[in-house]
C-alpha positions in Angstrom: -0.6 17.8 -33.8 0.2 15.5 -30.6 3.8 16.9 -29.0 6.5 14.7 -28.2 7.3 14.2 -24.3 10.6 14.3 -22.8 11.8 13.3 -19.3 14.3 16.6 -18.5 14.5 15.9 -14.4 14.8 12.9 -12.4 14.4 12.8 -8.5 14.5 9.9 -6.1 14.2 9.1 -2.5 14.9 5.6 -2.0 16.3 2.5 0.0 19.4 2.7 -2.3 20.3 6.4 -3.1 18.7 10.0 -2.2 20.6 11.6 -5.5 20.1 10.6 -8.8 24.0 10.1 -9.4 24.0 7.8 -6.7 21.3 5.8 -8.2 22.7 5.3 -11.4 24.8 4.0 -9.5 23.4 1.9 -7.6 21.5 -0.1 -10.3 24.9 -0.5 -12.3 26.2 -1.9 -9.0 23.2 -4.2 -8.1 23.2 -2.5 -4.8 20.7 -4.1 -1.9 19.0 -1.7 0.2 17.6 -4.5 2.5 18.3 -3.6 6.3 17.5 -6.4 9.5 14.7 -4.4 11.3 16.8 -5.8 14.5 13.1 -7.1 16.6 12.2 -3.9 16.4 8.5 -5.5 16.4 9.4 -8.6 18.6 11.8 -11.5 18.6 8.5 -13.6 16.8 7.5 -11.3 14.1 7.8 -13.3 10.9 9.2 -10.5 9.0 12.5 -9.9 9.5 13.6 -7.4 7.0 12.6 -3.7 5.3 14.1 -1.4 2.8 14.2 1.8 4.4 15.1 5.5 3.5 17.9 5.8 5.6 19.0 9.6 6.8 16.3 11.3 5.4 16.1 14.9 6.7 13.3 16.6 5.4 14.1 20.0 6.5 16.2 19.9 3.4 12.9 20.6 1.6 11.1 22.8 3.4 11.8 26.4 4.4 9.5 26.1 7.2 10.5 23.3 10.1 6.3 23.8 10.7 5.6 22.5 7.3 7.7 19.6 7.6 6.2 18.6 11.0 2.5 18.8 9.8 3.3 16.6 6.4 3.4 13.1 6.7 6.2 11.0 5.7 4.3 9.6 2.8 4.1 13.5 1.5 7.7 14.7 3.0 9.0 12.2 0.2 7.3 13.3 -2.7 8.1 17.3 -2.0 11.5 15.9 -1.6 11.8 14.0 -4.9 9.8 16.5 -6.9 12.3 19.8 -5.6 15.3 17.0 -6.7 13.4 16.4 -9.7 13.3 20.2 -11.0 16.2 20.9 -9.7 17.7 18.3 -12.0 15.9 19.8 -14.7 17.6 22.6 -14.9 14.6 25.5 -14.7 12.0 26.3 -12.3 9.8 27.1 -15.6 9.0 30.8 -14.2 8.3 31.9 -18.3 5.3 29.4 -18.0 1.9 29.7 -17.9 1.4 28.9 -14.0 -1.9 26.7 -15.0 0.0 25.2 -17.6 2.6 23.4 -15.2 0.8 20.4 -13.7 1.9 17.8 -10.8 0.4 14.2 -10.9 1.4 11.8 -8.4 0.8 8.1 -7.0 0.0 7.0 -3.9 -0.9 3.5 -3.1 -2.0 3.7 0.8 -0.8 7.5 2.2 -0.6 8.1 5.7 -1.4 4.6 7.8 1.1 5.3 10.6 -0.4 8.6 11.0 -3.9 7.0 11.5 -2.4 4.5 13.8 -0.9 7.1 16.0 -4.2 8.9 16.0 -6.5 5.9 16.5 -4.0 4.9 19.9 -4.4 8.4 20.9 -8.3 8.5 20.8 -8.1 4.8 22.6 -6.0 6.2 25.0 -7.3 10.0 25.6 -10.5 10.3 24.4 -11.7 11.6 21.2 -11.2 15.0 21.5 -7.8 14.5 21.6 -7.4 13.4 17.9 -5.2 16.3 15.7 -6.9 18.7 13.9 -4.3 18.2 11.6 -4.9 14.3 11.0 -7.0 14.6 7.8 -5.2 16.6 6.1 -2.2 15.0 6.8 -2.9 11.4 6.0 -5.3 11.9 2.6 -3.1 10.6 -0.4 -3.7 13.4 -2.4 -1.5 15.7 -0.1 1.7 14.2 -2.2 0.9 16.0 -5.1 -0.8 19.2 -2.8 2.4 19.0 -0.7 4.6 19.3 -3.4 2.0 22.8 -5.0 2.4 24.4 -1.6 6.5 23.9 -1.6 6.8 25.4 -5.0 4.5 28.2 -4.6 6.3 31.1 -3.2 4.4 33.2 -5.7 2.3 33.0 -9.1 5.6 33.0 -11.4 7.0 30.1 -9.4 3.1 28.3 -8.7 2.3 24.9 -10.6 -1.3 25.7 -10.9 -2.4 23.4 -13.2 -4.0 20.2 -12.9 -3.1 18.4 -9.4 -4.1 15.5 -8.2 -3.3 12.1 -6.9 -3.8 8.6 -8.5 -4.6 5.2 -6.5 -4.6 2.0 -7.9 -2.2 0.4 -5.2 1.1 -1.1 -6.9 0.3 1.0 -10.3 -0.7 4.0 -8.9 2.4 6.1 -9.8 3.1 4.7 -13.5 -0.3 5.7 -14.1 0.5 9.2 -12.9 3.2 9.1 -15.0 1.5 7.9 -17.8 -1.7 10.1 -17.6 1.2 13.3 -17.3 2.5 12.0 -20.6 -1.2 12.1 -21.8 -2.0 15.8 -20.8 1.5 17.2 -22.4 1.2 14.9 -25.8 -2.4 16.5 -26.3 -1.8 20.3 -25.0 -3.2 20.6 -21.8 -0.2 21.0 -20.0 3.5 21.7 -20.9 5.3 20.4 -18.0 4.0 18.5 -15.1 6.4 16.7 -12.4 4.9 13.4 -11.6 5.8 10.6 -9.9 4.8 9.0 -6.4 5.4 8.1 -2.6 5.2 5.7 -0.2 5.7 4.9 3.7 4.4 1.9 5.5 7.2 0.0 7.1 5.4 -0.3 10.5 4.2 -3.8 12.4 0.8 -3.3 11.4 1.3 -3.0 7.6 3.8 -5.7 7.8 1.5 -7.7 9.3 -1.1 -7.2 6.8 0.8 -7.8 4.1 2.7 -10.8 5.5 -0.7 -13.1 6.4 -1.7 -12.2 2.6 1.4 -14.2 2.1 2.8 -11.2 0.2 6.0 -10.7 2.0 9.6 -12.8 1.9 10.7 -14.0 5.6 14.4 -14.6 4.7 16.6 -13.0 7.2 19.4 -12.8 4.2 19.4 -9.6 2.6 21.2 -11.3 -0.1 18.0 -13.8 -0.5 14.8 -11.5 -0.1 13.3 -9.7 -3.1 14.5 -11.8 -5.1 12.6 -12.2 -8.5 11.8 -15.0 -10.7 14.2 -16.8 -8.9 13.4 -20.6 -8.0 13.7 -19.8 -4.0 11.6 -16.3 -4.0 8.9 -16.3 -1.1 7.8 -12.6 -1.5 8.8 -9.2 -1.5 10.9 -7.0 0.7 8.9 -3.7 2.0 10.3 -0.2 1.1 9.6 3.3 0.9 10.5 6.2 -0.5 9.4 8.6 -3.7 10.4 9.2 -7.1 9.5 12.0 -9.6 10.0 13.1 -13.1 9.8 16.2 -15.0 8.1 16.0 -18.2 7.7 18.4 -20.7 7.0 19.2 -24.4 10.3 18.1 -26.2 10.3 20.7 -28.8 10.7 23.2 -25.4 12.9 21.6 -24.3 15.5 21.2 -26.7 14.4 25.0 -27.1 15.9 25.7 -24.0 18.9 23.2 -24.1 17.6 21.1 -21.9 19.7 17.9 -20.4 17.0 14.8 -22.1 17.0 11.5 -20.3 14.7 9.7 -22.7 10.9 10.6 -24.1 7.4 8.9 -23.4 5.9 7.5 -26.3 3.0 5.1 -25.5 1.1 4.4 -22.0 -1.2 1.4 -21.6 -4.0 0.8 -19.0 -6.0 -2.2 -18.6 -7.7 -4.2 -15.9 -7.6 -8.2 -15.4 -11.2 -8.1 -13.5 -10.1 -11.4 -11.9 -9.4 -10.8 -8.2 -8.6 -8.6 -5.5 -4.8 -9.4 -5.3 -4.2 -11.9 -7.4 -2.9 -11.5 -11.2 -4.8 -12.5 -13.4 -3.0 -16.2 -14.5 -3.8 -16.0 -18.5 -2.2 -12.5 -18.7 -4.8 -10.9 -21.2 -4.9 -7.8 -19.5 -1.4 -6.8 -19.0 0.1 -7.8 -22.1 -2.8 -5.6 -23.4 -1.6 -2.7 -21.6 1.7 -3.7 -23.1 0.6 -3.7 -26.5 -0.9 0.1 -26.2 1.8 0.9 -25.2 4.3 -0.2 -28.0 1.2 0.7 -30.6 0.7 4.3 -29.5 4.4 4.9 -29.9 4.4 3.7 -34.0 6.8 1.1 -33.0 6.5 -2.9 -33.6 6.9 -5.6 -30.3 10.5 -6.5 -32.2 11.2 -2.5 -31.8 11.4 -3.3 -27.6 14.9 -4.1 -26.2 14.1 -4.2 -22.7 11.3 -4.6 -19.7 11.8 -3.3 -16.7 9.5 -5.9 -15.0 7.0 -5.4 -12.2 8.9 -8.6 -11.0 7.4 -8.5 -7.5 9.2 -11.8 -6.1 6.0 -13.3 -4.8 5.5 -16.8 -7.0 2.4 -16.0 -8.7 3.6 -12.3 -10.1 6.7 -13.8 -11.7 5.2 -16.5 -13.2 1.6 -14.5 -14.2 3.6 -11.6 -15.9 5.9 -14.0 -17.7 3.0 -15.2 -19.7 2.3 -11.7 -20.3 5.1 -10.8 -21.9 5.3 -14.2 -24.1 1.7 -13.3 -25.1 2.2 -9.6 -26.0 5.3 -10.6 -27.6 5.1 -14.1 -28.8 8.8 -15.3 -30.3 10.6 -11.7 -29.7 9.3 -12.5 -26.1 13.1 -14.5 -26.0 14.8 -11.2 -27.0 13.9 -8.9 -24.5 16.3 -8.2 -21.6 13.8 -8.1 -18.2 15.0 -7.4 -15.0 13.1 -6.0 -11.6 14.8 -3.5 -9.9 12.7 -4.6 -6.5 15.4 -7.0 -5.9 17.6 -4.0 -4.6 14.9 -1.4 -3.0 12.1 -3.6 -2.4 8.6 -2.5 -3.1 8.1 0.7 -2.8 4.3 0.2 -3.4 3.1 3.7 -5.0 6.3 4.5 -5.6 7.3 1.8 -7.0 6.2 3.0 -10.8 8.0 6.2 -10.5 11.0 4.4 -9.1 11.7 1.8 -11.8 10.5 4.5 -14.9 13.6 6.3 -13.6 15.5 3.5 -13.7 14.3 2.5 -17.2 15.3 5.9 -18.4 19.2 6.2 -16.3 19.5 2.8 -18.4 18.7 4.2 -21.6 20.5 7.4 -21.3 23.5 5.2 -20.0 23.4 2.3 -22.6 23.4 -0.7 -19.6 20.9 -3.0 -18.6 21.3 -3.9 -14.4 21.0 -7.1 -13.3 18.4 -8.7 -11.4 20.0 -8.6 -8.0 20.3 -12.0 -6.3 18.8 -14.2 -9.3 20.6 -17.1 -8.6 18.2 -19.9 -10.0 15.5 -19.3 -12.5 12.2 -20.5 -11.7 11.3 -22.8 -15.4 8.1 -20.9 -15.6 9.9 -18.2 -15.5 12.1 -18.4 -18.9 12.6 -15.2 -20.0 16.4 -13.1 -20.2 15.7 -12.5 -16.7 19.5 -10.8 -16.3 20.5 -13.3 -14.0 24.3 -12.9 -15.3 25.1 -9.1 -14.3 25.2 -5.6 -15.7 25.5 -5.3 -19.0 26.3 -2.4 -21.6 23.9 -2.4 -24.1 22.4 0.4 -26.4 18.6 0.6 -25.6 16.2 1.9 -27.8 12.8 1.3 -26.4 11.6 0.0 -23.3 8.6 -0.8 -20.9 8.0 -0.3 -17.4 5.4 -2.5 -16.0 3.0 -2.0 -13.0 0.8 -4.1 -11.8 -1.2 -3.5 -8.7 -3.8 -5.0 -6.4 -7.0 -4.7 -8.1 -6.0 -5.8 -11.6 -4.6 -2.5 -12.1 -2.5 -2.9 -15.0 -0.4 0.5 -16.2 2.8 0.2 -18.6 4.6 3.2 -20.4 7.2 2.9 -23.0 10.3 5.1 -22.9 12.6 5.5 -25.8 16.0 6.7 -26.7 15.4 10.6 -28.0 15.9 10.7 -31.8 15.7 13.6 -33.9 14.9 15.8 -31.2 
């Protein structure tokens, strides 16, 4: 018999709050996290703002001030929100199987600054002078082997289970998140943390992502990362990390757990269209979408809400509109969507994580946030976008959608917990 899977910790490192108190709210308050990066790469780079994790201190996390210094940012966030995470939770799960507690995570790109540091040093100085601690430090899968080594002061304490990473750019940590959900409904695991991290906000990755006409080049914090809106021009760059705690819900109410939400259905799909563009028809995601919705025994009129990938750049909008009206048709209107980008950005492979957390504050909390600096809605974009402001509303069942470079296509549907 499959098990049913609750969320029982939330942790967050992001542009708008490093507590998850503070980002509940946050969202209710439609707060922007977009900061002027003051020329810091010149007067004439195009970009002009970033959503950065302000006053981060990782030796919060670590014991050791060593172990921070040889983890990368990237990896320094996930320990962070995975330790936040399970604290929340309210157990450190010593009466468990150690190979039975898993960590999955998401990581879109991992450590680029690192490699850029390195690569000017062997420029510079000569190849011998590249770290001997560079690979190990910039691979993506040292988020979820970061967080294994902070939690394993001994075997009772260990996660030993399955660890690994997941890559599939923008998606990368919903399908973490979803594939946890997987390995606790059919008994492989009975609690896994899983989330993901991200940090890029440097010139080069800017750059990059800026001539691919991805990022927004308002100076108005109050007019970047701003979805479906008539006037968007792209997205705003964050960073940061997000994790949940997942776990059989039968255990967990066992133990008198504090339940967020549960995971019902996960979908996966991919638009094999083109390497960053979404595919225009939709097929793909709303078929992700509609796995989602049918492997948790509900109908599309069961979902209240969609917490959209709602990028800002002018094709997502529009593309995953016609996504939603096709996995929806008529009940399409119904939905509430909003993107929570337009307050911290785009957090690439954390992203996912980010935003499922959101999803499941709102249901615990009964609201809905708004999309932060909607103004004008774009006419091929003609959804309940929640242009109008927060709004208290019981939500029974909603999706979080990612969709990454690739055709990547990964939504999971979180509900309210009933009869648990």
């Amino acid at each position: 018999m499959s098990a049913r899977v609750a969320i029982t910790g939330i942790g967050v490192i992001t542009p708008i709050a490093q507590t998850v108190s503070e980002f509940d709210e946050a969202l209710r308050q439609g707060k922007n996290g977009f900061c002027s990066l003051e020329n810091r790469f010149g007067e004439d780079f195009a970009i002009k703002l970033a959503a950065e994790v302000k006053d981060f201190d990782p030796l919060k996390y670590f014991a050791d001030k060593k172990d921070a210094k040889r983890t990368d940012r990237f990896a320094q966030f996930a320990v962070a929100a995975a330790k936040t995470a399970l604290a929340d939770s309210g157990s450190d799960f010593e009466e468990l199987d150690p190979y039975r507690k898993g960590i999955l995570f998401g990581v879109g790109i991992g450590g680029l600054q690192l490699t850029l540091d390195e690569h000017s040093k062997m420029v510079e100085r000569g190849s011998s002078r590249i770290s001997a601690l560079y690979i190990p430090m910039m691979i993506a899968n040292m988020s979820s082997g970061a967080i294994a080594l902070s939690l394993d002061g001994d075997d009772k304490n260990g996660f030993h289970g399955d660890n690994f990473a997941y890559c599939s750019a923008c998606a990368s940590s919903t399908h973490a998140i979803g594939e946890a959900f997987r390995k606790i409904k059919d008994g492989y695991l009975d609690v896994c943390i899983a989330g993901g991290s991200e940090s890029v906000i440097n010139e080069f990755a800017l750059a990059a992502f800026n001539n691919m006409k991805a990022l927004s080049k308002s100076d108005n914090p109050l007019r970047a990362s701003i979805p479906f809106d008539r006037e968007r021009d792209g997205f705003v760059m964050g960073e940061g990390g997000a994790a949940l705690v997942l776990e059989n819900l039968d255990k967990a109410v066992a133990r008198g757990a504090k339940i967020y939400a549960e995971i019902a259905g996960y979908g996966a799909t991919d638009d094999g269209y083109h390497i960053t563009a979404p595919a225009p028809d939709g097929k793909a995601a709303a078929a992700a979408m509609s796995m989602a919705v049918k492997e948790a025994g509900l109908n599309p009129s069961d979902i209240d809400y969609i917490n959209a990938h709602g990028t800002s750049t002018p094709m997502n909008d529009r593309c995953e509109t016609a996504a939603i009206k096709l996995a929806f048709g008529e009940h399409a209107a119904k939905i509430k969507v909003n993107s929570t980008k337009s307050m911290f950005g785009h957090m690439l492979g954390a992203a996912g994580a980010a935003e499922a957390a959101a999803v499941a504050l709102q249901i615990k909390g009964s609201y809905i946030h708004k999309t932060a600096g909607l103004t004008e809605l774009d006419p091929e974009c003609d959804l309940d976008n929640c242009k109008d402001g927060y709004e208290n509303i019981h939500v029974r069942a909603a999706l979080s959608n990612s969709l990454g470079f690739g055709g990547h296509n990964a939504c999971i549907l979180i509900r309210e917990v009933k009869n648990g």
